[in-house]
C-alpha positions as CSV (number, residue, x, y, z in Angstrom):
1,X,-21.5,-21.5,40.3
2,X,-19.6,-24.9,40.2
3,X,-21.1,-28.1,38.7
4,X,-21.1,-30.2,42.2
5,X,-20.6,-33.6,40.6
6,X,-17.9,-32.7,38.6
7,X,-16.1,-31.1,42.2
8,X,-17.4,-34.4,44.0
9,X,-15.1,-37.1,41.1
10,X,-11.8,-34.8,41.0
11,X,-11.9,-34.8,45.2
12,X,-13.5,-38.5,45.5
13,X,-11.4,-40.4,42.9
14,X,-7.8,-40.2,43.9
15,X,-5.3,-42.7,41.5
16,X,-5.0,-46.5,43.7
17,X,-7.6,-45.2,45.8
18,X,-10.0,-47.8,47.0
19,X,-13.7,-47.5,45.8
20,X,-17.7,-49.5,46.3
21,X,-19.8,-49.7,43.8
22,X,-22.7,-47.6,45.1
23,X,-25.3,-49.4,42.3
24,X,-25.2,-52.6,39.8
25,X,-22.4,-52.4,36.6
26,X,-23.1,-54.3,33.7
27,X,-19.3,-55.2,32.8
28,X,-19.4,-56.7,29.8
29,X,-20.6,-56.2,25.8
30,X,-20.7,-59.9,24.7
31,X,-20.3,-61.5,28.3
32,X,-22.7,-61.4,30.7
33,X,-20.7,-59.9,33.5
34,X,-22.5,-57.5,36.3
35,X,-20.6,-56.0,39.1
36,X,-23.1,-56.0,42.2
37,X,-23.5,-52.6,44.6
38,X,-21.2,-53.0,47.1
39,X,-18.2,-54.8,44.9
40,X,-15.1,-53.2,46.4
41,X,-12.0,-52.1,44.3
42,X,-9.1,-50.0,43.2
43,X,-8.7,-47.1,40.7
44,X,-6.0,-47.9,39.1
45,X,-6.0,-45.3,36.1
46,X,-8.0,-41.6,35.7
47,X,-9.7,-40.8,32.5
48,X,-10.1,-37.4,32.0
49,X,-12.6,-35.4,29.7
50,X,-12.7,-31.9,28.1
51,X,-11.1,-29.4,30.8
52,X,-9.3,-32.6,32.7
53,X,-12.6,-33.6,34.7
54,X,-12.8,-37.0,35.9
55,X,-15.2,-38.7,33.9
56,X,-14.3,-42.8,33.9
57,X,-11.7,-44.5,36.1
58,X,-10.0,-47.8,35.2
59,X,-10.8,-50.2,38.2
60,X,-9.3,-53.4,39.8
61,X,-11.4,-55.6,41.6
62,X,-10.8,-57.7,44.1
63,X,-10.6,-61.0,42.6
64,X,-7.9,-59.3,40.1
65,X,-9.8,-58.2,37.0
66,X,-10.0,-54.9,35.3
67,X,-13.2,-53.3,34.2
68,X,-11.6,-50.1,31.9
69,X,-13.7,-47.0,31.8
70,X,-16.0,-47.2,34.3
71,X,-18.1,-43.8,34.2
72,X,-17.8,-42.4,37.4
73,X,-21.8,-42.3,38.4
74,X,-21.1,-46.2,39.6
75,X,-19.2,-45.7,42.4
76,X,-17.9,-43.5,45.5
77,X,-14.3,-43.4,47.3
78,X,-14.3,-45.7,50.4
């Protein structure tokens, strides 16, 4: 049987695919920085784990900033 999630982030998260933030990111380590549900943005690279699984995702917000290595339980493909 196939891990579902794992199925769902190779299919969902195509490279300069646009994606929402389905729930709150906190962004930063030292800066108080949270990405609000609902923030919209672009994938722009694919990090990939053991057996080349989707796991974080480099994103480009609208306003122009990067967040890198976003784990991939934040957010969903528009």
């Amino acid at each position: 049987m196939r891990n579902l999630g794992e199925d769902m982030a190779k299919v969902l998260v195509t490279l300069n695919g646009a994606i929402v933030f389905t729930r709150d990111y906190d962004a930063g380590f030292f800066t108080y920085k949270i990405i609000k549900a609902g923030t919209k943005g672009i994938a722009t690279k694919l990090h990939t784990g053991f057996l080349n699984q989707v796991t974080h995702v480099t994103v480009r917000l609208g306003n122009g900033d990067f967040l890198r290595q976003v784990p991939v339980d934040y957010f969903r493909a528009e």
